[in-house]
KEKE-3310 file (N, C-alpha, C; in steps of 0.2 Angstrom, whole numbers, plus 5000, padded with zeros to 4 digits):
npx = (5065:5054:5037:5032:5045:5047:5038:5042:5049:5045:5043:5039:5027:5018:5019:5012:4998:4993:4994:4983:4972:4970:4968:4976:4992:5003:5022:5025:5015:5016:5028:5027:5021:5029:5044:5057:5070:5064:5069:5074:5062:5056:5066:5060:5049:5053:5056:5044:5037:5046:5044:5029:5020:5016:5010:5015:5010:5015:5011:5015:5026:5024:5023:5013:5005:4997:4989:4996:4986:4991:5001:4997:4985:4994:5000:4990:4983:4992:4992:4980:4980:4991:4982:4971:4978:4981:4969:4964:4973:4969:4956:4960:4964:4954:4944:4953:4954:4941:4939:4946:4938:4926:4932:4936:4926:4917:4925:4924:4911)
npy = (4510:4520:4523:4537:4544:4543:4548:4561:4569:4578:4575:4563:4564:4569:4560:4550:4556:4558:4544:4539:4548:4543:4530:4516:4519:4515:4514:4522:4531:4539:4545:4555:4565:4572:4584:4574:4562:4547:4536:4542:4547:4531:4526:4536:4527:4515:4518:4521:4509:4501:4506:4503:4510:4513:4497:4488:4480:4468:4468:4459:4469:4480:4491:4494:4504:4506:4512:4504:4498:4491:4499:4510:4512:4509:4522:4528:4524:4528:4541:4542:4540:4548:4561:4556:4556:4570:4576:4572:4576:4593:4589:4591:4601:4609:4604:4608:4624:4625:4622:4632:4644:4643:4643:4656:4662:4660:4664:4680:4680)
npz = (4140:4148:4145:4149:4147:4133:4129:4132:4120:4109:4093:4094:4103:4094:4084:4091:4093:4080:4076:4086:4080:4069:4070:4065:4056:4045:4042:4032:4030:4041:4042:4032:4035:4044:4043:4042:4039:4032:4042:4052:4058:4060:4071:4080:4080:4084:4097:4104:4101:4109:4122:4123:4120:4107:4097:4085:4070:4057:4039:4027:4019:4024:4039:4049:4064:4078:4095:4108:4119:4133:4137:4136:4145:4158:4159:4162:4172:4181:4179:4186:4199:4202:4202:4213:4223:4226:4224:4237:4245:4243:4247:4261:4264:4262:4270:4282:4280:4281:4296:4301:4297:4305:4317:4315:4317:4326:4337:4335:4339)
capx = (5063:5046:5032:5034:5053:5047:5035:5046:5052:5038:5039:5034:5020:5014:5016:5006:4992:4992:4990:4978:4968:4968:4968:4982:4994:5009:5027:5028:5011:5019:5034:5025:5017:5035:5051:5062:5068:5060:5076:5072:5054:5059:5070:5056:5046:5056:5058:5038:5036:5050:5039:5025:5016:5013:5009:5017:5009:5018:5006:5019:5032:5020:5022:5006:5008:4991:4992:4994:4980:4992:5005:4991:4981:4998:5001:4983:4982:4998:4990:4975:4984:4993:4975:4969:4981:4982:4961:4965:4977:4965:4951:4960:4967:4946:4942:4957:4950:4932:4939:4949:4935:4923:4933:4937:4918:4917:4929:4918:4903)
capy = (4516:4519:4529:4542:4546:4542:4556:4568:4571:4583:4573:4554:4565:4572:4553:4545:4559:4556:4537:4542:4551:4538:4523:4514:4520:4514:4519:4528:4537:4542:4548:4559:4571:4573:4587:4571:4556:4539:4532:4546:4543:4523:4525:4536:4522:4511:4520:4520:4503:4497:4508:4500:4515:4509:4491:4487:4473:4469:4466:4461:4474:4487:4489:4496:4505:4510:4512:4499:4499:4491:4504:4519:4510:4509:4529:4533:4522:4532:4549:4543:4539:4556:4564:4553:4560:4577:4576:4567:4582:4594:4589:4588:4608:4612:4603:4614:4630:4626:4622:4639:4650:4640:4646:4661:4667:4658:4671:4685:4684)
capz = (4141:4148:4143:4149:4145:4125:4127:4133:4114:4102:4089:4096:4105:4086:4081:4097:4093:4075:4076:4090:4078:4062:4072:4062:4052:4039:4044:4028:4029:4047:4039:4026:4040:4046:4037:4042:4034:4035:4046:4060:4061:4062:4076:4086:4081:4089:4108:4107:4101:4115:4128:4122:4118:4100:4093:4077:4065:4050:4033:4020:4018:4028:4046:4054:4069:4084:4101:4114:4125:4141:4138:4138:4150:4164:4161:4162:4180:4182:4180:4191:4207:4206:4201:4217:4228:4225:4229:4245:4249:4242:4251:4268:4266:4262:4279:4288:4280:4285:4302:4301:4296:4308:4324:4317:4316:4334:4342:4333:4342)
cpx = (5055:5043:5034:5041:5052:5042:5036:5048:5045:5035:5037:5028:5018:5012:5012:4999:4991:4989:4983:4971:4963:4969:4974:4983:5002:5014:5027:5022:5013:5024:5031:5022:5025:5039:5057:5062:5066:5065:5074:5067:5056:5061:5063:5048:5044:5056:5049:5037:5039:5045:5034:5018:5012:5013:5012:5015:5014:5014:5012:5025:5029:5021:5017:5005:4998:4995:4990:4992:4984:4995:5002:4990:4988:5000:4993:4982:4988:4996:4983:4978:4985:4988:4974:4973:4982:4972:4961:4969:4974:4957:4950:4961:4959:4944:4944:4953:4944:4934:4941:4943:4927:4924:4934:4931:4915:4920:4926:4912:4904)
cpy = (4516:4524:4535:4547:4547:4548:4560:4573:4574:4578:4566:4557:4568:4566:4550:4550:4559:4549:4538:4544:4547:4531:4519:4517:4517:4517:4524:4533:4544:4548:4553:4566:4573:4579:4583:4567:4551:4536:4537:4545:4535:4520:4529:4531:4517:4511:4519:4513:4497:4499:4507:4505:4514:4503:4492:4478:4473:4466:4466:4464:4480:4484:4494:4497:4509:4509:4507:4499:4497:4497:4512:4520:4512:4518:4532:4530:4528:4540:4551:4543:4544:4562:4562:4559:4568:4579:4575:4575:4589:4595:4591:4597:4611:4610:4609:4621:4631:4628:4630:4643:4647:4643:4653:4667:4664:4663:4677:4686:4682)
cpz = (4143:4147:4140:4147:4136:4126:4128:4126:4111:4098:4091:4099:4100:4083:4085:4094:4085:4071:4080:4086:4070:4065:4071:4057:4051:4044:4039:4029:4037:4043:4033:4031:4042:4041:4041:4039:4040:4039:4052:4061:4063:4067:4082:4086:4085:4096:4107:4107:4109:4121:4129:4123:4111:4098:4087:4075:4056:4044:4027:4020:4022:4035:4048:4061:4073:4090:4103:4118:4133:4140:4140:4145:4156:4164:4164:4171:4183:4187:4187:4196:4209:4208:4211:4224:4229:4229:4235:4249:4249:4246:4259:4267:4265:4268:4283:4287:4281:4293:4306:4303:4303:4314:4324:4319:4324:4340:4340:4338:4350)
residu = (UNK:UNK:UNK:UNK:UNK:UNK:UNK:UNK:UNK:UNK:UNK:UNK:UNK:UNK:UNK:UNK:UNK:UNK:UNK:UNK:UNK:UNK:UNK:UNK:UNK:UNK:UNK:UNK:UNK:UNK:UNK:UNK:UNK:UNK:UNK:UNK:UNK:UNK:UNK:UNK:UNK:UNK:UNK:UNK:UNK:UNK:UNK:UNK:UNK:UNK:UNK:UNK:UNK:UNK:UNK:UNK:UNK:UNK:UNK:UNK:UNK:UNK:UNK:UNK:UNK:UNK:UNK:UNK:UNK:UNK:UNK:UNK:UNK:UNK:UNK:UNK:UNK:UNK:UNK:UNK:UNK:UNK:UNK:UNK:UNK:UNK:UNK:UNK:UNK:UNK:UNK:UNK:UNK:UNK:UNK:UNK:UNK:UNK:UNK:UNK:UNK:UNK:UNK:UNK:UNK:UNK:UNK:UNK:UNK)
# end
């Protein structure tokens, strides 16, 4: 699954913005902000961690979960390209309409 398909879901983007916000965080301290059980968070653990939106280290019997800089970094290039092009497109329809209003003020006088 990539990325973006794991953030399609509410609650994986409440859990990405909550790691987001405390750095690292516990599976269970995750699972305590949640009204589900610790087996459902787990498994949306899981789709983030496979789509490498979240790192998971294990300390002992704790798994400790932040974000993963490639997996961010590859949406955020993502978002820029689309960004890029839409200026690109953007820019070219502000030309046409200068060109427009340019001839149209030409045939006025």
């Amino acid at each position: 699954m990539n990325a973006f398909a794991a953030l399609a879901d509410d609650t994986r983007r409440e859990i990405v913005k909550l790691v987001a916000k405390n750095g690292e965080l516990t599976s269970t301290a995750i699972s305590q902000n949640f009204k589900m059980s610790p087996p459902a968070i787990s498994q949306h653990l899981k789709v983030l961690q496979e789509a490498k939106v979240l790192h998971m280290k294990k300390d002992a019997q704790k798994r400790i979960y932040s974000l993963n800089d490639s997996g961010i970094g590859e949406m955020e290039e993502w978002l820029l390209d689309i960004k890029n092009l839409w200026n690109k497109r953007l820019d070219k329809l502000d030309r046409y309409i200068s060109k427009i209003k340019k001839e149209r003020s030409h045939d006025k006088k």
